[in-house]
N, C-alpha and C positions, 0 to 999 in steps of 0.2 A: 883660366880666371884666377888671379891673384886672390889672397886670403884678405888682404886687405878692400878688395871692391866686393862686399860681401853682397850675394844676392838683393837688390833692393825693387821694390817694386814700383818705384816713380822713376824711375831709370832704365829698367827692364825692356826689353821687346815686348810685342804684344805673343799672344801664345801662339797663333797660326803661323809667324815669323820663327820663333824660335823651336817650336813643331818642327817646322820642317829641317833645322838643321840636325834635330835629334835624328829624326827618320833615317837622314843619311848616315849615320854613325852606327853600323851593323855590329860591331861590338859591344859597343850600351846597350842595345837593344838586344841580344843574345844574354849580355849577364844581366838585364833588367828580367826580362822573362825568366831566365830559371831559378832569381833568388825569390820570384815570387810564386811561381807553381810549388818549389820547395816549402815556402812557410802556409801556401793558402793549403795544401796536402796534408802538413802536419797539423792545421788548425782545424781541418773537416776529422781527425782521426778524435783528436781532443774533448772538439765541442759532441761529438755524437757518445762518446760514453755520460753527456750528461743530461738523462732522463729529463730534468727540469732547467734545461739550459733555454726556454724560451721564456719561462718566468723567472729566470736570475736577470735575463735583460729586462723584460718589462718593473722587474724591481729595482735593475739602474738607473731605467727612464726614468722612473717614480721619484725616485731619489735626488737625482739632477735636475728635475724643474720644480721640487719641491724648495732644494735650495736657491737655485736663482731666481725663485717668489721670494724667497726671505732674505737675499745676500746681504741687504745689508745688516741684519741682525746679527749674522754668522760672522761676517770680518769684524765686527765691533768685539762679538763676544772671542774670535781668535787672538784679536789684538789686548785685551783684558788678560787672557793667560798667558799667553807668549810672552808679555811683562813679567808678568807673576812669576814666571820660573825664569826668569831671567835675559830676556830677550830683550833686542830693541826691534821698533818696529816703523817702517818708513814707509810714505805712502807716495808713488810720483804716478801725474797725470800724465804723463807720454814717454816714449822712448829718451829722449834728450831729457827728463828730468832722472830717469832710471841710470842712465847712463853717469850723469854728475854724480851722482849720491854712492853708487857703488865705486868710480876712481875714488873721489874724495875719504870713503871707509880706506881703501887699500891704501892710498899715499899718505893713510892719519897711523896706517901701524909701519911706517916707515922701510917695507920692502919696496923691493924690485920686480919681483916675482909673484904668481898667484896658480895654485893648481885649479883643475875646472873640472868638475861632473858633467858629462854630458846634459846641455839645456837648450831647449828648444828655444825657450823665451829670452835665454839671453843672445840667441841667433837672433831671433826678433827684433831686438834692442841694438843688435849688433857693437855688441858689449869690447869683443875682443880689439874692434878696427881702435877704440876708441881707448883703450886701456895701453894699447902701444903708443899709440900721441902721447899719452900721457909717460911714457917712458917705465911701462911695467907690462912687461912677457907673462903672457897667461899661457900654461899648459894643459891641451887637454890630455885628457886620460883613457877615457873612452877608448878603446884600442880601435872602432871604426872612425871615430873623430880624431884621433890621433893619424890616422892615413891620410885625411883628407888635410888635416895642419901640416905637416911636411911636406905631401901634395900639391899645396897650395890649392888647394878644391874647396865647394861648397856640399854641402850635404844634400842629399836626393831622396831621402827619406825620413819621415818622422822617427821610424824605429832603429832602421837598419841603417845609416846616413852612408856610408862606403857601398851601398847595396849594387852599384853599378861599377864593381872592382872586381875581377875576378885573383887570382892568388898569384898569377905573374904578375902582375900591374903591382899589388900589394908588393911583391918580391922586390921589385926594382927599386921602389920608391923608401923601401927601409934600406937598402944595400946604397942606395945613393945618401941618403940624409943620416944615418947612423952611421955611416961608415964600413958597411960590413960586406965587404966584395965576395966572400966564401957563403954566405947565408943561403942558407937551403930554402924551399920551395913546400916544405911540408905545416900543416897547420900548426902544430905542434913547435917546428922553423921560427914562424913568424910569432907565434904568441911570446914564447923565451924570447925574442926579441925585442918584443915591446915591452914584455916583465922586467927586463934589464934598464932599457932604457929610464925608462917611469920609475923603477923602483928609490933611484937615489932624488927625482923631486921628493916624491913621498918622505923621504926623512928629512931631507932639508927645507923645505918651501912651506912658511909659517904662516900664510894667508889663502884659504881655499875659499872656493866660489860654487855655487851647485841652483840649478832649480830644485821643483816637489812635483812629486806627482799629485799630490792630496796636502793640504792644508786640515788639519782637524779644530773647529773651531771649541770642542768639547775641551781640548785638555792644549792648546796654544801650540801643538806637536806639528813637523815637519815629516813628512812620508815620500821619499826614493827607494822607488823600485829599480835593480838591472840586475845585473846576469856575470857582472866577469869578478865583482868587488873592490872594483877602482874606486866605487862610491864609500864604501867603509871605508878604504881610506881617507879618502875628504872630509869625510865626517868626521875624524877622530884624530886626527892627528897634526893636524893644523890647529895653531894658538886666537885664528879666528877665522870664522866663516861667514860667508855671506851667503844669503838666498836671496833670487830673485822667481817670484810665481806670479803668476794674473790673479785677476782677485778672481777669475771662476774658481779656481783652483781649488777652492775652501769645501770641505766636509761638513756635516754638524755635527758627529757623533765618531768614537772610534769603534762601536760596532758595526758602520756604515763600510767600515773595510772589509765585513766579512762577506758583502756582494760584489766590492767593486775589485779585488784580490783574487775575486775567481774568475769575473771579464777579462781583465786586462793580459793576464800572460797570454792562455790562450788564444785571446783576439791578435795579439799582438808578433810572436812567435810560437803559437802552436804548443807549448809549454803548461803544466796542469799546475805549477806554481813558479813565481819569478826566485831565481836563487839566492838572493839577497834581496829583504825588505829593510830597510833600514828605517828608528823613530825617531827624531828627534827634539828632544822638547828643551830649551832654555838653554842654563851653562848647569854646567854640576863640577863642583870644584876636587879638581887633584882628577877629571876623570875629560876629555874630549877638549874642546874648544872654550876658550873663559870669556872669548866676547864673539856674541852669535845676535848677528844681524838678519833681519827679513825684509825684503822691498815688495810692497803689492804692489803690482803695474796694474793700472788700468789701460791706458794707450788705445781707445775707444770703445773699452767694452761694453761700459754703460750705454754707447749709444746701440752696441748690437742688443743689447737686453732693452733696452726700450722699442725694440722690432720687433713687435706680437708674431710675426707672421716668419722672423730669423732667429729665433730669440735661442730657437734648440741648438743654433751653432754650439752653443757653449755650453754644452751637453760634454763636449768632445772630452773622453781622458785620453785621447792621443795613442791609442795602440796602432793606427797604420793599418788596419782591416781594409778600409775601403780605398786605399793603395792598391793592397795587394790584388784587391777584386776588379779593378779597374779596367777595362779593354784599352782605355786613350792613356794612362799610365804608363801602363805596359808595355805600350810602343814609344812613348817620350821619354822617357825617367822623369827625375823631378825637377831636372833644373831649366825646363821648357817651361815651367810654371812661373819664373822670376821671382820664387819668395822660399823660405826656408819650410812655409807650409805645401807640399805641392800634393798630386793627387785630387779625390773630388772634396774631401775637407779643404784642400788650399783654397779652391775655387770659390768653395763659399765663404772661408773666412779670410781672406788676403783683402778682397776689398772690402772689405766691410771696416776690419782695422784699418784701412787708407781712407775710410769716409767716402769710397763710393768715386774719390776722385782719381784713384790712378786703378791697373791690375784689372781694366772692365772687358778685358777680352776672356777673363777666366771664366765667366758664369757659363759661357758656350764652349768652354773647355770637358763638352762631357757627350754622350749621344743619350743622357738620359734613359737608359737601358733600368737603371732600380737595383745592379748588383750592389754599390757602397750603403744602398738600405739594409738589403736582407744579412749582410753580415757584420752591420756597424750594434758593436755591442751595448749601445745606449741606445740606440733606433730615430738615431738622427733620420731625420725625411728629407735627405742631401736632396733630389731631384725637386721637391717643390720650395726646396730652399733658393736652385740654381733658378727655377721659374720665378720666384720672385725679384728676385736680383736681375734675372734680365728686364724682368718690368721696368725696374726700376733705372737701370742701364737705358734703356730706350726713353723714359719720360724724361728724362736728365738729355737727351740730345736731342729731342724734339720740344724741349720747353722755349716757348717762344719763336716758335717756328710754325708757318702754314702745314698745313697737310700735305703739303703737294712738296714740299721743299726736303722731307727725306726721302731719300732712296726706300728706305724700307715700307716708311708708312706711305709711300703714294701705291707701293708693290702693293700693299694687303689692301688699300681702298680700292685699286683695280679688280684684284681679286673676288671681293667681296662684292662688288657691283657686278661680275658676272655669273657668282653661284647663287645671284638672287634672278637673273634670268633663263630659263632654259632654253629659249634663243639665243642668246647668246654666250652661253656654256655650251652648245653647239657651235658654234662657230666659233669660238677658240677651239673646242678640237679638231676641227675641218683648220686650221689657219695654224696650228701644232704641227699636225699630220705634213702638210703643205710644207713648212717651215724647216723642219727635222729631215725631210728626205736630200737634201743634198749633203746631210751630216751622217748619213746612216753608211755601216758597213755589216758584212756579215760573217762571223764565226764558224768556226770547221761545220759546224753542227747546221748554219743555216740561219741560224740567232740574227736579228735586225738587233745592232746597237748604235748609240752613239757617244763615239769617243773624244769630243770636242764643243763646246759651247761659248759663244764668242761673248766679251765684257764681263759684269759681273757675274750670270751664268758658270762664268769658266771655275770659280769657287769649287762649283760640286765635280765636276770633269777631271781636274787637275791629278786627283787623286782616285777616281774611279770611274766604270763605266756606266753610262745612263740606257736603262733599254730604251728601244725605240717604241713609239706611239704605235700601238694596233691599228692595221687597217681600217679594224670596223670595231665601232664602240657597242658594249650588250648592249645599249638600246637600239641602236640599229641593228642588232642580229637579231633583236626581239622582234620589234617591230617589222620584219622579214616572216615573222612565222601567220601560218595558216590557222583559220580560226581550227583545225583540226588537232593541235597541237604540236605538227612539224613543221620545222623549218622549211622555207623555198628552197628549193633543190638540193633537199638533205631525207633522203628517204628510213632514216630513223624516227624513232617515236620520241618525242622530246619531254 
């Protein structure tokens, strides 16, 4: 996949399509699984030295719907300081307004060039396809977004975006595009490598680009968290910067970091603090960047906060926990998902930012298991999020349609008119039993399965086996028994 067809999700496969190419791919799925036992191993070591690590989340919960009860007081008042200390501040309602406003800042300070902080939202935006039209090379910096720009790849993960790379892969891909035929194999190898590389953007390249993790609406400040310091670069040494963040993004208060500074690293990589926080508030003269711009995207949030019932999506500060926890992640990576969001957050936030119209195979992109609950460190209720969104998935193709004209909804009217008779819920299982016997085979052990189910059926078979229907159903075994309490011809006591 070229850097330029960035993941989009009106164009994407659906996921049981793109599922199954992943599946085949025994190497994604070999480095998907062990970068995430790795970080889900370090994050159970982390979060269990903290005594009160279950009310640090219920105090993020608190915290995060407290503000998207109030957001818009909070971006008014972010947008009031961010001036004041010197900021400018831009507001676009979708991708393609975010998109214009951030070329037009870069080709108003008349480079060529733009360094980039790792940004989810400007994947989102998909900032970079549209920065080159415009005839300005963005570099990221990120040393795993940096693999995948060279690469020509999309990111796979919210946190770790290289996370399905193991350190040959890594190896070849800097010895090809750097140039470096002798480059070693050691971590150590590859980091001097990309330190070299990056280091001479870093003093040349006079226009940088970054998301936030946090918006503070108290003091108009900018909040990036990472880990290697490619972001203090950005920050500081470019003559202007631009941000782009969602208007969730917004904090009230700068004491409010000191709950959400202890979720996020180790939600995120298992980490007891991120190694670089970096603040930034306005311009400050003779010291960082002298024009510092902010975009709040909106790009449908408002209409996910107006979904009483989805509204926690945007809960999320993006640490990648329920990635990691994932069982159907695990075996796809992330780019089975078709969005820059993948995982069981994608699932619920991809279509909701499409409005419901494209990305509708994600909401059943999960088995509903409850692991992206118990370790989402704001306590997003991802599974009754996926339950509503399928509702809402199924009202949308059965609108204006009889009952009888989907597939699905004639399935569950059938259904439903046999578990309301016990005659006939007997007799589908007399007509199952009947039905299943010339599909049934037997295992070493003796096991009645069936390995095949013809038409739509074949969904569940394709990928696993179905036991076969019991001879006899406990009501018939029951109904077998003697008023004495044993069975007919079972000389036990029952």
């Amino acid at each position: 996949m070229s850097l330029g067809s960035a993941l989009d999700p009106k164009t994407a496969p659906t996921f049981p399509m793109a599922a199954r190419t992943s599946l085949g791919d025994m190497l994604l799925r070999k480095n998907v699984r062990h970068a995430t036992e790795v970080i889900q191993a370090k994050r159970g070591r982390v979060v269990a030295e903290m005594p009160d690590w279950e009310a640090l989340r219920e105090a993020g919960r608190a915290l995060r719907a407290h503000t998207l009860a109030h957001l818009d007081v909070y971006l008014e008042q972010f947008e009031r300081n961010c001036t004041a200390a010197g900021g400018v501040v831009h507001w676009a309602r979708d991708a393609e307004e975010a998109r214009r406003i951030v070329v037009d800042l870069v080709k108003a300070t008349g480079t060529r060039e733009a360094i980039k902080i790792k940004s989810m939202t400007t994947e989102e935006i998909q900032l970079n396809p549209a920065l080159e039209a415009a005839g300005v090379h963005a570099y990221e910096t990120d040393l795993a977004e940096l693999i995948l720009q060279l690469g020509e790849e999309q990111p796979s993960h919210i946190v770790v975006p290289a996370l399905h790379k193991n350190r040959q892969q890594v190896r070849e891909i800097f010895r090809r595009e750097m140039q470096l035929p002798e480059l070693g194999e050691t971590p150590q190898d590859l980091a001097d490598a990309a330190r070299r590389f990056l280091r001479d953007k870093f003093l040349r390249v006079r226009t940088g680009v970054s998301g936030a993790n946090f918006l503070i609406a108290e003091t108009g400040g900018v909040v990036v968290v990472e880990s290697e310091g490619n972001g203090r670069m950005c920050l500081t040494l470019p003559e202007t910067l631009i941000t782009v963040a969602g208007i969730d993004k917004v904090v009230p208060r700068y004491r409010d970091l000191e709950v959400l500074l202890q979720l996020l690293p180790r939600s995120a990589t298992g980490e007891r603090m991120n190694p670089y926080n970096s603040i930034w508030t306005g311009v400050h003269a003779g010291d960082g960047p002298q024009s510092f711009h902010v975009v709040l995207l909106d790009n449908a949030r408002t209409e996910v906060l107006a979904d009483e019932a989805a509204r926690e999506t945007l809960h999320c500060i993006r640490c990648g926990a329920c990635q990691n926890a994932c069982p159907v992640y695990r075996q796809t990576g992330g780019h089975a998902y078709g969005s820059v969001y993948a995982g069981p957050i994608g699932a619920i936030l991809t279509p909701q930012l499409e409005r419901m119209d494209h990305a509708q195979s994600l909401p059943y992109a999960s088995s509903l298991c409850g692991a992206c609950y118990e370790v989402c460190p704001v306590k997003i209720n991802i599974p009754e999020v996926l339950i509503h969104l399928r509702n809402k998935v199924v009202r949308r193709e059965t609108a204006g349609m009889g009952v009888l004209t989907h597939p699905e909804a004639w399935a569950m009217e059938l259904a439903g008119a046999i578990f309301r008779s016990e005659r006939r819920f007997r007799a589908a299982q007399r007509l199952g039993r009947m039905a299943g016997r010339p599909l049934e085979s037997k295992d070493g052990n003796g096991e009645r399965w069936v390995g095949w189910l013809p038409g739509m059926l074949g969904g569940w078979t394709r990928v696993r086996d179905l036991k076969a229907m019991p001879k006899e159903s406990f009501r018939e075994w029951f109904a077998r028994r003697d008023t004495n309490g044993k069975a007919a011809g079972d000389g036990r006591q029952g």
